[in-house]
N, CA, C and O atoms as CSV, one atom per row, in Angstrom:
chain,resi,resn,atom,element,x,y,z
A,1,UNK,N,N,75.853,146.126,95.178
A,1,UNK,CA,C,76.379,144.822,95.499
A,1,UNK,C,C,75.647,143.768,94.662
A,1,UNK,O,O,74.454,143.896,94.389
A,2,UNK,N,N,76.390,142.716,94.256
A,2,UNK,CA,C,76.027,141.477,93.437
A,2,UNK,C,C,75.792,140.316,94.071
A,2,UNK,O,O,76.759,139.966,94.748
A,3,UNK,N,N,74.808,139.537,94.110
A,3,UNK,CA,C,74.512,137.849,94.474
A,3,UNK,C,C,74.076,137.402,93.872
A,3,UNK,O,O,73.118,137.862,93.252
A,4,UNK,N,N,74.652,135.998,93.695
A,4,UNK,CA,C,73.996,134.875,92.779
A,4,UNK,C,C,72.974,134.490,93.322
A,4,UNK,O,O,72.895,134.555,94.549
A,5,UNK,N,N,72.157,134.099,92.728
A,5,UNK,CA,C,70.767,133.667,92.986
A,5,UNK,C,C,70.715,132.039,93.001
A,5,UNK,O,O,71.114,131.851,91.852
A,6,UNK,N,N,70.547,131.064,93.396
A,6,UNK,CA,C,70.706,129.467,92.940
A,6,UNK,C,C,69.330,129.879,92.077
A,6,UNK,O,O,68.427,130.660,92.379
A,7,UNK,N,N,69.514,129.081,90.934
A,7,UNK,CA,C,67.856,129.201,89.907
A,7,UNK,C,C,66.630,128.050,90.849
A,7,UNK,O,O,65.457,127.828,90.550
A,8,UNK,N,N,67.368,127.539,91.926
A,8,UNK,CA,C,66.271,126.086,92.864
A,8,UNK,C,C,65.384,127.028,93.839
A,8,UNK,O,O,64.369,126.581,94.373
A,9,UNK,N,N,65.919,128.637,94.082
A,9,UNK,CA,C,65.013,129.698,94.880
A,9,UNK,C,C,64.023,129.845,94.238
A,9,UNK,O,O,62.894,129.725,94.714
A,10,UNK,N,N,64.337,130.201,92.747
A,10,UNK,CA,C,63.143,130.805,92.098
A,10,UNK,C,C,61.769,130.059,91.917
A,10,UNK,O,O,61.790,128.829,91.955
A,11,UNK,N,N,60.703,130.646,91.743
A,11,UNK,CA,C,59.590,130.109,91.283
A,11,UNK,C,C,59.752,129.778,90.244
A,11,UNK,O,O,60.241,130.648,89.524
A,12,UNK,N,N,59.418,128.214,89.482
A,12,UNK,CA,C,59.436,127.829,88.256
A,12,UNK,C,C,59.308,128.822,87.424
A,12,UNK,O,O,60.227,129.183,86.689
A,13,UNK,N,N,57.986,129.444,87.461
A,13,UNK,CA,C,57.590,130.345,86.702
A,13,UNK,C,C,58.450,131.548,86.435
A,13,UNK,O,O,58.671,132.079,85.347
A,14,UNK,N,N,58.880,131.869,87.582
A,14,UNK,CA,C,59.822,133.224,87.834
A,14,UNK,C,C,61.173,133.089,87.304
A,14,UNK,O,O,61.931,134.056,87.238
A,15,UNK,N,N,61.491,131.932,86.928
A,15,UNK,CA,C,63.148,131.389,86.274
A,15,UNK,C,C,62.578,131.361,85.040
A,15,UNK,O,O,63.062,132.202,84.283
A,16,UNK,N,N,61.324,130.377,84.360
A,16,UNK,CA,C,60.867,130.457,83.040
A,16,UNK,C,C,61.036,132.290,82.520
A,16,UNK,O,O,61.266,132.514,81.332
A,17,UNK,N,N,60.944,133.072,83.174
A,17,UNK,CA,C,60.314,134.088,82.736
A,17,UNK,C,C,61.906,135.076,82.750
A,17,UNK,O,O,62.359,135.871,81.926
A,18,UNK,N,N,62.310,134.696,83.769
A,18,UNK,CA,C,63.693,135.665,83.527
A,18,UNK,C,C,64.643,135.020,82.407
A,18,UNK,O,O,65.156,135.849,81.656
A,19,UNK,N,N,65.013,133.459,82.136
A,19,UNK,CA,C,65.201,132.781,81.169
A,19,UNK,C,C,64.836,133.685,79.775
A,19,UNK,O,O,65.711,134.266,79.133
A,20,UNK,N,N,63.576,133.701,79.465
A,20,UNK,CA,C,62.976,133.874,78.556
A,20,UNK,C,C,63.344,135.784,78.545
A,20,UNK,O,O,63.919,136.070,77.494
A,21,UNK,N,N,63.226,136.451,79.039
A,21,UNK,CA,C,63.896,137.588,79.248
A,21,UNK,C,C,65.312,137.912,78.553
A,21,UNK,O,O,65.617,138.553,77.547
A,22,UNK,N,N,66.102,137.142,79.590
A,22,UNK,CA,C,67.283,136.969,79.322
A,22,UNK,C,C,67.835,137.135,77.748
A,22,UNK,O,O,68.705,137.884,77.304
A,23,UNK,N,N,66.989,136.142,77.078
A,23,UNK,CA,C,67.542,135.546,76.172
A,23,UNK,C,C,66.638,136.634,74.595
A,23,UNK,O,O,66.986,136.651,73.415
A,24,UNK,N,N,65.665,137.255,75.155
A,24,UNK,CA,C,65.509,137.821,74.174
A,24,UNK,C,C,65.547,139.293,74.354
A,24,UNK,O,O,64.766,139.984,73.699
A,25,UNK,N,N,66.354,139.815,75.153
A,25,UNK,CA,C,66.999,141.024,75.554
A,25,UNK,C,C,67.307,141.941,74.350
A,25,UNK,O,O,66.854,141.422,73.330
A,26,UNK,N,N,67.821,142.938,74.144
A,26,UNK,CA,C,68.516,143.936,73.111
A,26,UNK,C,C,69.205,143.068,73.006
A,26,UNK,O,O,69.594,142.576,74.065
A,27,UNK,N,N,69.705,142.441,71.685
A,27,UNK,CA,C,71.082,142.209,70.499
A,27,UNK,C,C,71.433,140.320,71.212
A,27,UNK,O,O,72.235,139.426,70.941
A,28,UNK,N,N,70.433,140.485,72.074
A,28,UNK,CA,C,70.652,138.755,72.304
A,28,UNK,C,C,70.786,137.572,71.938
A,28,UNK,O,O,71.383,136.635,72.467
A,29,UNK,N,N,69.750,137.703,70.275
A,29,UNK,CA,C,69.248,136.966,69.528
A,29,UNK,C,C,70.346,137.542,68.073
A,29,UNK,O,O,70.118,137.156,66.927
A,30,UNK,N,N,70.859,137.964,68.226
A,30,UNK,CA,C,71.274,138.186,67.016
A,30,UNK,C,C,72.262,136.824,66.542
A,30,UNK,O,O,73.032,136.257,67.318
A,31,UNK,N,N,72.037,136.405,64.957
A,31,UNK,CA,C,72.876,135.357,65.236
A,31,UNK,C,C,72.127,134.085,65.082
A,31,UNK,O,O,72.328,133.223,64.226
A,32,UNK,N,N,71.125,134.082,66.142
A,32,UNK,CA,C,70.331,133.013,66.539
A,32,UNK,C,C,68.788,132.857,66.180
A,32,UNK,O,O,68.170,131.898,66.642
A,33,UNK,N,N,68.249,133.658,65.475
A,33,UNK,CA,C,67.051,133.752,65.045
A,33,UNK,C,C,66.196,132.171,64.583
A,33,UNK,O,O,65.120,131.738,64.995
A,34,UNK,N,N,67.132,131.599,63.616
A,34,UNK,CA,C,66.883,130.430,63.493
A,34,UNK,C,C,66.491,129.401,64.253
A,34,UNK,O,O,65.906,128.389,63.865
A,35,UNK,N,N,66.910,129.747,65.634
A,35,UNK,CA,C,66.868,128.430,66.683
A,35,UNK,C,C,65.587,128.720,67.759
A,35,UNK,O,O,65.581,129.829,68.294
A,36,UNK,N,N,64.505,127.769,68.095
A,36,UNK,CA,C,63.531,128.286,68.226
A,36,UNK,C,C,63.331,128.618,69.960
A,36,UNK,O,O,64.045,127.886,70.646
A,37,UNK,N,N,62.727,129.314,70.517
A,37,UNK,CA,C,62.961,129.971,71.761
A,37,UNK,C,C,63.251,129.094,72.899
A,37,UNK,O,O,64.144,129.246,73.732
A,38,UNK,N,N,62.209,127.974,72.811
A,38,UNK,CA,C,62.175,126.324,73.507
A,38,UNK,C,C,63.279,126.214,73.594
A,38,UNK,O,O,63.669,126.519,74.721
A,39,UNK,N,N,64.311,125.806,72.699
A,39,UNK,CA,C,65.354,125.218,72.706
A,39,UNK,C,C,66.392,126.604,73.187
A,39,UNK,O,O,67.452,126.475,73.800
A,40,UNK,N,N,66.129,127.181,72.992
A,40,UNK,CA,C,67.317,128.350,73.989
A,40,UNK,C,C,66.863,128.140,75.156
A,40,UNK,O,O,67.668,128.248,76.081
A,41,UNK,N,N,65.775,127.862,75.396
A,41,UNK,CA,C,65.181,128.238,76.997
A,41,UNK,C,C,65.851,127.083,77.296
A,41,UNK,O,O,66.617,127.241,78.246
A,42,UNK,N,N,65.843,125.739,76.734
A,42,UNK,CA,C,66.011,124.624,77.425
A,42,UNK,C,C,67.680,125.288,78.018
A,42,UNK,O,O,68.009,125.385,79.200
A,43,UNK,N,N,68.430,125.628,76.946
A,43,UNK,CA,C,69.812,125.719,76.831
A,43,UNK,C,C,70.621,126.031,78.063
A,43,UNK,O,O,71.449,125.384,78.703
A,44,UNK,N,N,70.039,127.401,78.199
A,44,UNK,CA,C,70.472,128.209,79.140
A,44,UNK,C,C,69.850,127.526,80.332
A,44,UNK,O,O,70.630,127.796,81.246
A,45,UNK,N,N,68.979,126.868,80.774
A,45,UNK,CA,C,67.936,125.946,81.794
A,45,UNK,C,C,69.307,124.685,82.505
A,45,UNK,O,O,69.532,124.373,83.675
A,46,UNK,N,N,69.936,124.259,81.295
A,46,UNK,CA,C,70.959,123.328,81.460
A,46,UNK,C,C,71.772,123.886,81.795
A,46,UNK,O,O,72.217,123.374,82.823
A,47,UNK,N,N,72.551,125.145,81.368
A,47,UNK,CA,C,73.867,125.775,82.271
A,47,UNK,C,C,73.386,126.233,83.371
A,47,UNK,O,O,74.377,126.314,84.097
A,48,UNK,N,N,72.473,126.593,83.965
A,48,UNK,CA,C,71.896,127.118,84.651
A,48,UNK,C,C,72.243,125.931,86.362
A,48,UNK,O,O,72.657,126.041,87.516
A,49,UNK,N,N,71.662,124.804,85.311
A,49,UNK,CA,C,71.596,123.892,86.448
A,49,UNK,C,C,73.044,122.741,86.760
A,49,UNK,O,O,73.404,122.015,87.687
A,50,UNK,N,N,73.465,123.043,85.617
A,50,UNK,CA,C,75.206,122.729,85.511
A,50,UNK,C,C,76.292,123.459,86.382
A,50,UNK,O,O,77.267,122.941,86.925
A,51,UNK,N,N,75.877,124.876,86.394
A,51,UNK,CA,C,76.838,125.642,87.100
A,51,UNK,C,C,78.087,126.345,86.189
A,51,UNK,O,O,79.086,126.957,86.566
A,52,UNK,N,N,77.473,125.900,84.458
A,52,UNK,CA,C,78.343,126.877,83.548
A,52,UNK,C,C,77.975,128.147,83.596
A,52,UNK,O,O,78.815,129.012,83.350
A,53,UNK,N,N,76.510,128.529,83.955
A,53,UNK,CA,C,75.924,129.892,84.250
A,53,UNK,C,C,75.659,130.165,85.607
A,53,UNK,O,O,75.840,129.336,86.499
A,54,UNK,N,N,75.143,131.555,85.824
A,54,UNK,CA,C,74.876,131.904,87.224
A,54,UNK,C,C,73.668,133.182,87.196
A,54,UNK,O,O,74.061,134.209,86.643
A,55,UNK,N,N,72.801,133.198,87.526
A,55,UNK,CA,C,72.124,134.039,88.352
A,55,UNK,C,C,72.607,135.365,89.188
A,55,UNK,O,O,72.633,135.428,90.417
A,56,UNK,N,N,72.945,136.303,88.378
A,56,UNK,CA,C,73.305,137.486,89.332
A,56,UNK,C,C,72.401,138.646,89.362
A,56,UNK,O,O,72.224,139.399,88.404
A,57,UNK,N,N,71.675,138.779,90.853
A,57,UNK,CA,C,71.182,140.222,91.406
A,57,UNK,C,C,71.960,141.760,91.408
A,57,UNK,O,O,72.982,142.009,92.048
A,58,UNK,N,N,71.523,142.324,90.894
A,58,UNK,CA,C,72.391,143.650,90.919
A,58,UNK,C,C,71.633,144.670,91.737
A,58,UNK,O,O,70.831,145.512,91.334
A,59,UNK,N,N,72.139,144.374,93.230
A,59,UNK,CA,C,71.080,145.417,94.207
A,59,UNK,C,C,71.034,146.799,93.682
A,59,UNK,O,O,69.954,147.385,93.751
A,60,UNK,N,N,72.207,147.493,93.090
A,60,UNK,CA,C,71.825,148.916,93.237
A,60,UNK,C,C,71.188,148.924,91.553
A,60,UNK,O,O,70.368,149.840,91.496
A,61,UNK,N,N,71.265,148.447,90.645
A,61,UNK,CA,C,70.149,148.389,89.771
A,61,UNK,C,C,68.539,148.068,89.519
A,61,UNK,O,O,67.601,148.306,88.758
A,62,UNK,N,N,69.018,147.148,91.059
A,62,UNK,CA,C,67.646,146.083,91.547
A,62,UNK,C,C,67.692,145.310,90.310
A,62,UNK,O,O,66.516,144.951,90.250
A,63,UNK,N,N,68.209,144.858,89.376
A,63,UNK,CA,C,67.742,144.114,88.047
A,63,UNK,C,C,68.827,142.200,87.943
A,63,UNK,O,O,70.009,142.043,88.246
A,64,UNK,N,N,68.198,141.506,87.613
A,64,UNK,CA,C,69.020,140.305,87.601
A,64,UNK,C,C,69.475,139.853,86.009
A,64,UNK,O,O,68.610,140.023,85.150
A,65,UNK,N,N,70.375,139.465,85.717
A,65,UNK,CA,C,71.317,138.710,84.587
A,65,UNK,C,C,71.644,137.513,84.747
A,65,UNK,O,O,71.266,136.961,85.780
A,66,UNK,N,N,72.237,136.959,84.023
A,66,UNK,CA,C,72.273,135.455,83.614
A,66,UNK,C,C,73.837,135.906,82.665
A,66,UNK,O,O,73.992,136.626,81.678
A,67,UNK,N,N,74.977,134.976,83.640
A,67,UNK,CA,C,76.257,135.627,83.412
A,67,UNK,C,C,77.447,133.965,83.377
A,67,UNK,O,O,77.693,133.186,84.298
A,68,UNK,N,N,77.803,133.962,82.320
A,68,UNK,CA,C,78.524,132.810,82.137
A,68,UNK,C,C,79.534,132.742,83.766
A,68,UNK,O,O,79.557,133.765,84.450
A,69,UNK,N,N,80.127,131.773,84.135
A,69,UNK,CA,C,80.058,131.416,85.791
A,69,UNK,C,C,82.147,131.336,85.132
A,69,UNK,O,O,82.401,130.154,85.364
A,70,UNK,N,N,82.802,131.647,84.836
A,70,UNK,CA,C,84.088,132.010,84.675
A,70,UNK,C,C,84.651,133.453,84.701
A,70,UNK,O,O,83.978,134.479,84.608
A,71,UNK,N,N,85.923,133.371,84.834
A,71,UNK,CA,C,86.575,134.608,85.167
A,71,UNK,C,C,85.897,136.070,83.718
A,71,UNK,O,O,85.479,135.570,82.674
A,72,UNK,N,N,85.871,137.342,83.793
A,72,UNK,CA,C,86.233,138.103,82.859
A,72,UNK,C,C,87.898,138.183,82.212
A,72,UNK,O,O,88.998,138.051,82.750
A,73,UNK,N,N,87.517,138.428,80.977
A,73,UNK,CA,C,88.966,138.847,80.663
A,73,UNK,C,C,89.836,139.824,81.040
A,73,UNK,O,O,89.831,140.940,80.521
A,74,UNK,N,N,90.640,139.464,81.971
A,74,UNK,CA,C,92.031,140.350,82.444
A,74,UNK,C,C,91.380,141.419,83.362
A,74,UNK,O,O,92.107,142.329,83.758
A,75,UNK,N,N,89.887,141.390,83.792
A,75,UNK,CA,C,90.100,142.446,85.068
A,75,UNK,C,C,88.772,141.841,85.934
A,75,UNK,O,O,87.980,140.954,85.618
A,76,UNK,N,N,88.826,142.429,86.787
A,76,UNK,CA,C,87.240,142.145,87.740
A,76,UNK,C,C,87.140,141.483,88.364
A,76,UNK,O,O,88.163,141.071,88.911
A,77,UNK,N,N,86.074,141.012,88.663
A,77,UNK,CA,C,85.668,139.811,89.831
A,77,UNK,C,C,85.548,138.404,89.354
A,77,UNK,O,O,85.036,138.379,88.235
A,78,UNK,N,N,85.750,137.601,89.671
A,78,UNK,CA,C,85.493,136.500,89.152
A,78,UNK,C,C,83.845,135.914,90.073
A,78,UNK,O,O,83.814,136.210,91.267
A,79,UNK,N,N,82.660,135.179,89.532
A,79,UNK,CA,C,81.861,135.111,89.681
A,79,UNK,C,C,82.171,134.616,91.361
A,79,UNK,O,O,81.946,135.221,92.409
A,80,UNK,N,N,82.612,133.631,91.177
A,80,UNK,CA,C,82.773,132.847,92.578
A,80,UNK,C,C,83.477,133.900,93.652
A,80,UNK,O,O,83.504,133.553,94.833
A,81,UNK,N,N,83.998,135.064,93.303
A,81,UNK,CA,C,84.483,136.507,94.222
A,81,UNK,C,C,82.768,136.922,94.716
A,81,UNK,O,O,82.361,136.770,95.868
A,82,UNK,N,N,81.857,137.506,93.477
A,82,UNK,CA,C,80.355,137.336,94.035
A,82,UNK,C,C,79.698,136.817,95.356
A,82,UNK,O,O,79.484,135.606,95.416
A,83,UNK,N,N,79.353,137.606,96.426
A,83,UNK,CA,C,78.464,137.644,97.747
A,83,UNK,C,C,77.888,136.461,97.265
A,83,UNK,O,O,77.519,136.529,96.092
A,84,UNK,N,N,77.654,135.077,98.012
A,84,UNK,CA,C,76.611,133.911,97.599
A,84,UNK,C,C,75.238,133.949,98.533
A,84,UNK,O,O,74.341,133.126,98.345
């Protein structure tokens, strides 16, 4: 099962750090090398707190993502379907 997380639960530190995770994941950065980590962190910090992104827990992985907050293409759940 999946829940969004609000990023206002987390410990500063604990959002800095999954942020920063997030973003330099396998094949994350590709593309983007140029742009310096600060400024991604800020980036994603702003959708985050906009509500263009979302915070999702993945209980049976136990692991959390950072998942643009709109439908998938043509199948699935839509975020706002997501346990809150």
């Amino acid at each position: 099962m999946s829940i969004v997380v609000p990023p206002g639960s987390l410990n500063p530190q604990t959002l800095q750090a999954l942020i920063e995770e997030f973003i330099t994941r396998d094949g994350a950065v590709h593309g983007h090398s140029d742009v310096p980590l600060d400024v991604r962190v800020q980036a994603v910090h702003r959708q985050l707190q906009s509500g263009e992104a979302v915070i999702v827990f993945d209980s049976d992985s136990e692991s959390c993502t950072i998942v643009p907050n709109r439908p998938p293409p043509a199948h699935g759940k839509m975020v706002d379907d997501i346990e809150h």
